[in-house]
N, C-alpha and C positions, 0 to 999 in steps of 0.2 A: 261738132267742131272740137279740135282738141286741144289742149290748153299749149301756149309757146313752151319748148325747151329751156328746162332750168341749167346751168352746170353740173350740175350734182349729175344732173342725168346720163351725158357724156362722159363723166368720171366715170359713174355704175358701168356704161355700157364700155370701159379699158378694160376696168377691170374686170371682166367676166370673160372678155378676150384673153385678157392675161392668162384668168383661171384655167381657161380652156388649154391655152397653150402650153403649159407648166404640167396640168395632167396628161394631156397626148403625148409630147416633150417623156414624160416620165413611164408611159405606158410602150411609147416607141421603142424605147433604152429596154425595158425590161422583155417586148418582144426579139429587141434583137440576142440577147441573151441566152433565151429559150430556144432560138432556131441553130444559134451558134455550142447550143450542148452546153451552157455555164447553170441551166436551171432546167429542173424538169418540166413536161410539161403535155398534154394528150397530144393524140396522132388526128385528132380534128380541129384541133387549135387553131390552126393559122386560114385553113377554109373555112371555118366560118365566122375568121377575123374579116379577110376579104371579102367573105359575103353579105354581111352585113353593111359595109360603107355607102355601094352604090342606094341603097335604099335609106339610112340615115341622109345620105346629101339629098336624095331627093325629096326629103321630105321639108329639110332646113329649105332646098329653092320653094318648094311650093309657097312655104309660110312668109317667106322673103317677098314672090312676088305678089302675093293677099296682101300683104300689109303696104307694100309700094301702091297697090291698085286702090286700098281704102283711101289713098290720102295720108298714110303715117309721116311722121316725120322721120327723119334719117337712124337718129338713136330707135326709134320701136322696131324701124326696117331689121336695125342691127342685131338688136334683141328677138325680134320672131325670128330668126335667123339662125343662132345660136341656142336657140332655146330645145329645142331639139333633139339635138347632137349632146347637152349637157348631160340629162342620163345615162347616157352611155359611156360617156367618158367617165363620171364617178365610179360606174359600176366597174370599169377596167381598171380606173385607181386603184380602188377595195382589192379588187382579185390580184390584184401588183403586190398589195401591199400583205397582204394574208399568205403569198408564197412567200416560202422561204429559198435562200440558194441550196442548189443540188447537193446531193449527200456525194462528199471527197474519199477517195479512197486512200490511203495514205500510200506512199510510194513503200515498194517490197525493197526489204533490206538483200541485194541481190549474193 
């Protein structure tokens, strides 16, 4: 049996949504960037940006529907949920954050 829902719990489980949304938010912007030429960036980047997702969501449904079938409550639903997906988005953080913008060439004095 698992103990009733405190607050505090439902505050944790915003804000880790929040976190999530602020770093994807921040990783999206910097992808678009990189496709758009403002940043360097490999010639595998973005396939196996795309490849990766389908199999991060499925792994967040799996632990989603385990934890709705144990009996969780709504917040742990939310958290197996999320839990998941969380390394990955740190890790795209880091690498956001560790490039620098593209080297500028300065305009030729014509």
């Amino acid at each position: 049996m698992t103990r009733d829902a405190q607050p505090l719990d439902y505050w944790k489980s915003g804000f880790d949504l929040w976190m999530r949304a602020a770093e994807t938010q921040s990783v999206v912007a910097m992808r678009m960037m990189t496709m758009s030429g403002l940043l360097p960036t490999s010639s595998t980047q973005n396939a196996r940006l795309f490849g990766q997702q389908p199999e991060d969501f499925g792994r967040a449904m799996m632990a989603a529907t385990l934890a709705a079938a144990s009996g969780g409550r709504p917040d742990q639903i939310l958290n197996s949920t999320t839990k998941p997906v969380r390394p990955k988005t740190r890790h795209h953080t880091k690498i956001r954050d560790q490039s620098g913008p593209a080297p500028t060439t300065p305009p030729s004095a014509g």
